[in-house]
C-alpha positions in Angstrom: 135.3 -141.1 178.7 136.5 -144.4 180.7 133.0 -143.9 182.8 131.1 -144.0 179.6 133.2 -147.1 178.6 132.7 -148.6 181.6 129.3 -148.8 181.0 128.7 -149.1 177.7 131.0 -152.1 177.2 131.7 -153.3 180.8 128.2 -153.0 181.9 128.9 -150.6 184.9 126.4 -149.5 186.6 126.2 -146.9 188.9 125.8 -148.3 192.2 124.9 -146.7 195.1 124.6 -147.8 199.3 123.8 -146.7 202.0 125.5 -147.8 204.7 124.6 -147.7 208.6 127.1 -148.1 211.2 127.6 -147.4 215.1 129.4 -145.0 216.4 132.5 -146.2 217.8 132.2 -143.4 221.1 128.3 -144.1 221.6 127.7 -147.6 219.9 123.7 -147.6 220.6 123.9 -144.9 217.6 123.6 -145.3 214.6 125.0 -143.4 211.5 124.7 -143.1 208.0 127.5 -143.1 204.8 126.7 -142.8 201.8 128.4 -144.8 199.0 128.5 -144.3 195.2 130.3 -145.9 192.4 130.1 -147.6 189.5 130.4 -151.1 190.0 129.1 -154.8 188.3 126.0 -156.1 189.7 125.2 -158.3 190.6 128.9 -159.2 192.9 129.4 -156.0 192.9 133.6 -156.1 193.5 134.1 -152.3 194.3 131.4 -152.1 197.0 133.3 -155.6 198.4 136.5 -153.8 198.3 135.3 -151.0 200.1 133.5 -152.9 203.0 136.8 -155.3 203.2 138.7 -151.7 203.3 136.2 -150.0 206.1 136.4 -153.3 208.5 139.8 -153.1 208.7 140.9 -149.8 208.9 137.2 -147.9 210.4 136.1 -148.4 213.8 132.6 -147.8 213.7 131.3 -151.6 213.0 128.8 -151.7 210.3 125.5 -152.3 210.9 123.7 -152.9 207.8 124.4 -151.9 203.9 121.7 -151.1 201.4 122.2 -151.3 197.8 120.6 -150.1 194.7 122.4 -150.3 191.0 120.8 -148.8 187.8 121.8 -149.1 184.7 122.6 -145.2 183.5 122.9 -145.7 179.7 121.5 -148.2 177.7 122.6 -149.5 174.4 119.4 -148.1 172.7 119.9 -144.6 174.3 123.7 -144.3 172.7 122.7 -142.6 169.3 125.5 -141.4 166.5 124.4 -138.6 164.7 125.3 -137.0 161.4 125.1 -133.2 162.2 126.2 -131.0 164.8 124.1 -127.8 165.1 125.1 -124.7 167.6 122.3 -122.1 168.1 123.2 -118.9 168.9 
């Protein structure tokens, strides 16, 4: 329920990155992590948290970070409805 708050009245947004960075053993490597959280666009605070967290306790220095955020419900898809019907 506090995800479905989050974005309902928050505006959370599920966010999502992909984030390249070398390999601390072989640093002409490159690998990928993916990321994925709900977060605010556009400052997106929880994706800053976690890059503040992986520079200063990861060793593989990132390389680049790719973002995409959509919006998962939308206030005209939240419906209330009158009846509850279970088909058996």
């Amino acid at each position: 329920m506090a995800d479905l708050e989050q974005q309902l009245l928050k505006d959370y947004r599920l966010t999502t990155a992909k984030i390249l960075y070398h390999l601390p053993d072989y640093p002409k490597f490159l690998q990928e992590y993916i990321w994925q959280e709900y977060d605010l666009a556009p400052k997106f605070p929880e994706l800053h948290s976690f890059l503040g967290f992986w520079t200063r306790e990861i060793d593989g220095k990132l390389h680049s970070v790719y973002v995409a955020s959509k919006e998962i419900i939308t206030p005209s898809d939240a419906r209330f409805y009158d009846a509850e019907i279970t088909i058996q």
